[in-house]
C-alpha positions as CSV (number, residue, x, y, z in Angstrom):
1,X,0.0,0.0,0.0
2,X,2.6,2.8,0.9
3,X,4.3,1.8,-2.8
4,X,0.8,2.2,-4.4
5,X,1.0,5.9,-2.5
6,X,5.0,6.7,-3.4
7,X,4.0,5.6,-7.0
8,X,1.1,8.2,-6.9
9,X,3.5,10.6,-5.7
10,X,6.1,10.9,-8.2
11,X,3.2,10.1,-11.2
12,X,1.8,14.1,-9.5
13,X,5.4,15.4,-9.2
14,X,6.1,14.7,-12.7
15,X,2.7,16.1,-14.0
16,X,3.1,18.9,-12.0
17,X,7.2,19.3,-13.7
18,X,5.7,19.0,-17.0
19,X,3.1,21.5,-16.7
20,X,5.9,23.8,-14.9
21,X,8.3,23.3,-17.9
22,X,5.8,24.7,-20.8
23,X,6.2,27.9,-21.6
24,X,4.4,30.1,-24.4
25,X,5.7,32.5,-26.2
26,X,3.0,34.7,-28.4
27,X,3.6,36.0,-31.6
28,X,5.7,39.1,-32.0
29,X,7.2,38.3,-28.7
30,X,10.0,37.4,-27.6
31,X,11.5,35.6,-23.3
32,X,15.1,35.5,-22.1
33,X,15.8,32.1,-20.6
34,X,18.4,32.1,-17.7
35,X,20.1,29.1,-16.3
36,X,21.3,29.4,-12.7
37,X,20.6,32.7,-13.2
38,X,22.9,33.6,-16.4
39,X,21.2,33.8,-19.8
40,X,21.1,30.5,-21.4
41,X,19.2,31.6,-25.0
42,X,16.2,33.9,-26.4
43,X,12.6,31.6,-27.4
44,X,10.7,33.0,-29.9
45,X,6.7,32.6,-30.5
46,X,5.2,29.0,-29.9
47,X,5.2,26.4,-27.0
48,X,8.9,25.9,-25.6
49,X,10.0,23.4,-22.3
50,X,12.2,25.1,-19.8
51,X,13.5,22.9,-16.6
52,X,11.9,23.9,-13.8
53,X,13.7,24.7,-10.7
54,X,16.6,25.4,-12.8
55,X,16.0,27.9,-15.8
56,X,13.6,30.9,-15.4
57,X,12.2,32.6,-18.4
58,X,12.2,36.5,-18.3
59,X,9.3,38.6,-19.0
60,X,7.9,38.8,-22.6
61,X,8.9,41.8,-25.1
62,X,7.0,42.7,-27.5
63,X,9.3,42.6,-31.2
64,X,6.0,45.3,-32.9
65,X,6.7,48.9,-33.2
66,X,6.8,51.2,-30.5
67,X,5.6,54.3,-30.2
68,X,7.0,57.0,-27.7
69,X,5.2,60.2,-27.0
70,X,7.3,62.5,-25.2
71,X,6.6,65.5,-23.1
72,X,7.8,69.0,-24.4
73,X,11.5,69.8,-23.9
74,X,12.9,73.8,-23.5
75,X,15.1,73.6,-26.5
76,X,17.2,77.5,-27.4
77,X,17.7,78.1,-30.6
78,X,21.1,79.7,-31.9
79,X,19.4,83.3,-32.0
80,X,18.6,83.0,-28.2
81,X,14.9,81.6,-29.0
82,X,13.2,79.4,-26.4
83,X,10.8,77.2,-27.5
84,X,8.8,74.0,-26.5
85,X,9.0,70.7,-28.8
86,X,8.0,67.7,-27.9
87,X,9.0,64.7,-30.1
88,X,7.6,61.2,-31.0
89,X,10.0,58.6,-31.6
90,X,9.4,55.0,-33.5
91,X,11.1,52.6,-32.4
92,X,11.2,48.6,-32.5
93,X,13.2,46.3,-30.5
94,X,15.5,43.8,-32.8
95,X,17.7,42.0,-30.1
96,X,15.6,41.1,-26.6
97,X,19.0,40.3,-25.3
98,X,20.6,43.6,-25.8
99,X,17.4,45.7,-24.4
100,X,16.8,43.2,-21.4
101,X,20.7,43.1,-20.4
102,X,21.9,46.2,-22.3
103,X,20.8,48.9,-20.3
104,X,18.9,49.8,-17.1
105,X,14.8,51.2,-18.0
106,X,15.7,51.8,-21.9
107,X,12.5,53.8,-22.2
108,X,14.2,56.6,-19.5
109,X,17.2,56.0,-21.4
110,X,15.7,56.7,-24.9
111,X,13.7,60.2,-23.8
112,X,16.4,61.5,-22.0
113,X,19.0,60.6,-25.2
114,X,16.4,61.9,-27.7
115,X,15.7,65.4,-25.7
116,X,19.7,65.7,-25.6
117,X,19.7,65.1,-29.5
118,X,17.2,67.8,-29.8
119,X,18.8,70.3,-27.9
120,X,22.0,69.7,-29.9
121,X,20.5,69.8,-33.2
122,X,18.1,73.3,-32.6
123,X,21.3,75.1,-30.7
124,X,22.6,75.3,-34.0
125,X,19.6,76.7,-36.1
126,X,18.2,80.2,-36.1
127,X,14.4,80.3,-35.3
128,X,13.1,80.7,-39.0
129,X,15.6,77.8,-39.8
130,X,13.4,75.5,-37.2
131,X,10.2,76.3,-38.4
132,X,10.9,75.7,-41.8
133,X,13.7,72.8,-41.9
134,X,11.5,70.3,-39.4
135,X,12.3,67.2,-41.9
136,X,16.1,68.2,-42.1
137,X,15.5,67.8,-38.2
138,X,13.6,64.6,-38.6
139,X,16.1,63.4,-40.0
140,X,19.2,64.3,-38.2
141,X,17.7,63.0,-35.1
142,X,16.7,59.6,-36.3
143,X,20.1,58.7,-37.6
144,X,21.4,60.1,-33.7
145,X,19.1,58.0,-32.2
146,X,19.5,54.7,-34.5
147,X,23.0,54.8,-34.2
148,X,23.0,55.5,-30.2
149,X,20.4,52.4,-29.3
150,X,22.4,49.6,-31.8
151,X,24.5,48.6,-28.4
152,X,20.1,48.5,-26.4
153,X,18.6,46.0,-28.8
154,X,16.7,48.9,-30.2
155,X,16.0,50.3,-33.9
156,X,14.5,54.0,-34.4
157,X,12.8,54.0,-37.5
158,X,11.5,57.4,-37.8
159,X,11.4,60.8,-35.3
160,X,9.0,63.4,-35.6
161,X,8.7,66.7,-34.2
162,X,5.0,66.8,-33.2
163,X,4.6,70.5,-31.9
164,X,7.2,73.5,-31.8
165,X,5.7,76.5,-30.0
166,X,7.8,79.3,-30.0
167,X,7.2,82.2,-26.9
168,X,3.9,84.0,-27.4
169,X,5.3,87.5,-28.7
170,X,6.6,85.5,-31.5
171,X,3.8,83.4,-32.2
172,X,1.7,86.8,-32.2
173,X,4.1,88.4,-34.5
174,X,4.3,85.5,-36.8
175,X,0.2,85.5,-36.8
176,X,0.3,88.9,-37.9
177,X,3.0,88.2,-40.5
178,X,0.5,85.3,-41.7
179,X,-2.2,87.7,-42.1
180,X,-0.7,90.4,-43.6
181,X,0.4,87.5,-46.5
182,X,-3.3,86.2,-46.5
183,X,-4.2,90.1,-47.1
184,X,-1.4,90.0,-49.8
185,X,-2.4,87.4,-51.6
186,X,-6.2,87.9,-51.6
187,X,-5.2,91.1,-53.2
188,X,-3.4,90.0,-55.6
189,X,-6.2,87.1,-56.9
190,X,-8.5,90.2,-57.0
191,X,-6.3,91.9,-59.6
192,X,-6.0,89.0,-61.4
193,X,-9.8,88.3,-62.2
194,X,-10.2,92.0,-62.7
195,X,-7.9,92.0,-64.9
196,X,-9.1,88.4,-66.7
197,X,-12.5,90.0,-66.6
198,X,-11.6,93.4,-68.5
199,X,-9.7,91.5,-71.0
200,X,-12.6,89.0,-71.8
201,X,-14.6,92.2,-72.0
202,X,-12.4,93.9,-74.3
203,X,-12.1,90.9,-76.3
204,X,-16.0,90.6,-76.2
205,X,-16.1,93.9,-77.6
206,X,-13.3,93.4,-80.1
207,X,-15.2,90.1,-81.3
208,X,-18.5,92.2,-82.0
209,X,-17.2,95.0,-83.8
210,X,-16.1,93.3,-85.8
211,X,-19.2,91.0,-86.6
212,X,-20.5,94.5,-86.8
213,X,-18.0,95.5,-89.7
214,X,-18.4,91.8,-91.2
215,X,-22.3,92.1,-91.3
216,X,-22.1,95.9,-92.9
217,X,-19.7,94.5,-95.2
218,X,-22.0,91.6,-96.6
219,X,-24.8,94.4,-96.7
220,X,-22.8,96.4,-99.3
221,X,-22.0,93.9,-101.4
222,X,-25.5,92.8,-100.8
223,X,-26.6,95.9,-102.0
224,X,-24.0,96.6,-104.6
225,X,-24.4,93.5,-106.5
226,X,-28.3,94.0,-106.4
227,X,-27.8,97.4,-108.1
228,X,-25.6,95.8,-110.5
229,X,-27.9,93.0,-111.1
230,X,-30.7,96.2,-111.9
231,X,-28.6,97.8,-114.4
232,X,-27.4,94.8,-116.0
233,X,-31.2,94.3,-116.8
234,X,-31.8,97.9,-117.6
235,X,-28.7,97.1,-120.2
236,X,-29.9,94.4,-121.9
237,X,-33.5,95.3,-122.1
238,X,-34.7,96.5,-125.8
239,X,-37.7,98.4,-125.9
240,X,-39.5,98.7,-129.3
241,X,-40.4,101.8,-131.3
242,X,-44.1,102.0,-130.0
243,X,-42.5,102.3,-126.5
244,X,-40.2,105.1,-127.5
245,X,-43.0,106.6,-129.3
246,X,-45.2,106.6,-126.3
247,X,-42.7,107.9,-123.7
248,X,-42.0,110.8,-126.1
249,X,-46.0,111.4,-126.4
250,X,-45.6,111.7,-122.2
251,X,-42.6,114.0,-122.0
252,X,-44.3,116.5,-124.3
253,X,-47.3,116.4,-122.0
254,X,-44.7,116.8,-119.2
255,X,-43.4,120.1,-121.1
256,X,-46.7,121.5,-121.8
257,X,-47.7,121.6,-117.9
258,X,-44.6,123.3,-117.4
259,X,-43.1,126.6,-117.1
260,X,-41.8,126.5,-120.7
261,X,-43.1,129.3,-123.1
262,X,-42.4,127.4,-126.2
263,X,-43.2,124.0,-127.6
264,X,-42.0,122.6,-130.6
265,X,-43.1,119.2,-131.8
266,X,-40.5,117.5,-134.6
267,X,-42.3,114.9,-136.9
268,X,-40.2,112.3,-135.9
269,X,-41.4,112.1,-132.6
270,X,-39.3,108.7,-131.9
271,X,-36.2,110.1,-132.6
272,X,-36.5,112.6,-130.1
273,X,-37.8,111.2,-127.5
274,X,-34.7,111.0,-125.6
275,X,-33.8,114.6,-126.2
276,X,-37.4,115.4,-124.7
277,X,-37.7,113.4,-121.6
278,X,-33.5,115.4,-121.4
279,X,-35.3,118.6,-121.7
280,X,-38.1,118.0,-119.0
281,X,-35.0,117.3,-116.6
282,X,-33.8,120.6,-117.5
283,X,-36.8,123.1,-117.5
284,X,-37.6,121.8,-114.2
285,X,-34.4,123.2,-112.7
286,X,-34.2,126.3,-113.0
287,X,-29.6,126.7,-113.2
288,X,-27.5,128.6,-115.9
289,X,-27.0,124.8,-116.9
290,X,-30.5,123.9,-117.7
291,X,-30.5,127.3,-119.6
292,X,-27.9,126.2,-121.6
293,X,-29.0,122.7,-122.5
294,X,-32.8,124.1,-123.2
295,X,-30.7,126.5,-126.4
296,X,-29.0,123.6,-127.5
297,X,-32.4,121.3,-127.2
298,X,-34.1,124.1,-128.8
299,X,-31.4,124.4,-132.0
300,X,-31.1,120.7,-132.6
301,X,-34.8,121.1,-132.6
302,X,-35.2,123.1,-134.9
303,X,-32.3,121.7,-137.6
304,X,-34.5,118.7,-137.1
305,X,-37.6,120.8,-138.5
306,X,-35.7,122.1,-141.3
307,X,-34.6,118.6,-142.3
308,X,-37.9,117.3,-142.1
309,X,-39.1,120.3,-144.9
């Protein structure tokens, strides 16, 4: 019976051994295993055995990124400037060895180094260098800081200055500068559209006089050819004798009402039935002209009589 309860025994004490000897590691993590309190290895992620009693695993680190917010640091610049920045570093721990044996709290140890970087870096920029060179200091500061944590375990992937807040006269100052360039520009825009707006209307008006001038144009020739057109027909018309004949018959009835004195009637009425209608033209306006063309109507009036006897 009491082998039946030492058998018992050791059956728990090796259950309970096994169970103490699993150990498991999550992913992205990382345990230091010490033997007889020295380090022995690193386990990664999965189920790992450990000897119990003997070995001790070490807390787990976490291998993801890391992200440090740190407070605002009182950084001068070279002009004599005080400002506050505060920084966020990215960082991400590649040797669990180095960070758990490398150095004492490495998060103390990374703030303090980074606000020492800082301080460095600003001392030798101006103010206006600071606000506007922020990647230049990005930069500068990362490759500090990389370099610097290589012997903690630790990688800094990329620094950022998350707020730079210069003292309140200058930040006033500045906000007026910023207006006054708002002011400038708004100004400027305004000359531009008025000046885009008189050009379109200049070239508006350029575009309709001369529609104007191409419409008046077409109306000439419009015009001009249809007067053509008229005395083209007037050209080609013939009229007969009878026509002539009659038209004569209407001058001399036109000269009759008139203020002429003297009528004389040739006996070949259609060959002067051009000089006629001439000398209605004439009597009716009343010029030294007319005079003159009624003496020479009246002679070649009368040769015409003479012929005729």
């Amino acid at each position: 019976m009491t082998g039946v309860i030492i058998f018992l025994c050791l059956i728990v004490l090796v259950a309970v051994m096994f169970i103490l000897s699993i150990r498991q590691v999550r992913q992205s993590s990382a345990r230091n295993v010490e033997r007889l309190g020295k380090y022995h290895r690193t386990i990664g992620s999965g189920i790992h055995f450990v000897i119990p009693f003997i070995e001790k695993c070490g807390p787990a680190i976490s291998l993801k990124e890391n992200v440090a917010d740190f407070k605002p640091q009182s950084v001068i610049t070279k002009d004599n400037v005080t400002m506050q920045i505060d920084t966020v570093v990215y960082y991400q721990i590649t040797d669990p060895k180095l960070y758990a044996y490398g150095i004492e709290r490495p998060q103390s140890a990374l703030e303090n180094l980074t606000a020492t970087t800082l301080r460095n870096i600003v001392g030798e920029l101006e103010l206006d260098e600071t606000l506007t060179s922020r990647d230049t200091v990005n930069t500068k500061m990362r490759v500090i800081l990389d370099e610097a944590t290589d012997a903690w375990g630790i990688k800094v992937n990329r620094v950022e200055l998350k707020n730079i807040l210069p003292p309140r006269d200058i930040q006033d100052a500045m906000e007026k500068q910023m207006r006054a360039e708002r002011e400038r520009r708004e100004a400027i825009l305004k000359a531009e559209g008025e000046k885009k707006s008189n050009i379109l209307v200049a070239e508006g008006e350029k575009e309709a006089a001369i529609l104007r001038a191409e419409a008046k144009r077409i109306s000439l020739e419009t015009e001009a050819e249809g007067m053509a057109n008229a005395i083209k027909l007037i050209i080609d018309a013939k009229p007969d004798a009878a026509y002539l004949t009659l038209q004569g018959y209407d001058a001399l009835k036109t000269l009759a009402n008139g203020q002429a004195t003297k009528i004389i009637v040739p006996s070949e009425i259609q060959n002067v039935a051009g000089l006629l209608t001439s000398l209605k033209e004439v009597v009716s306006t009343p010029t030294p002209e007319a005079k003159t063309v009624k003496k020479v109507a009246s002679k070649e009036v009368s040769k015409e009589k003479k012929n005729s006897l």
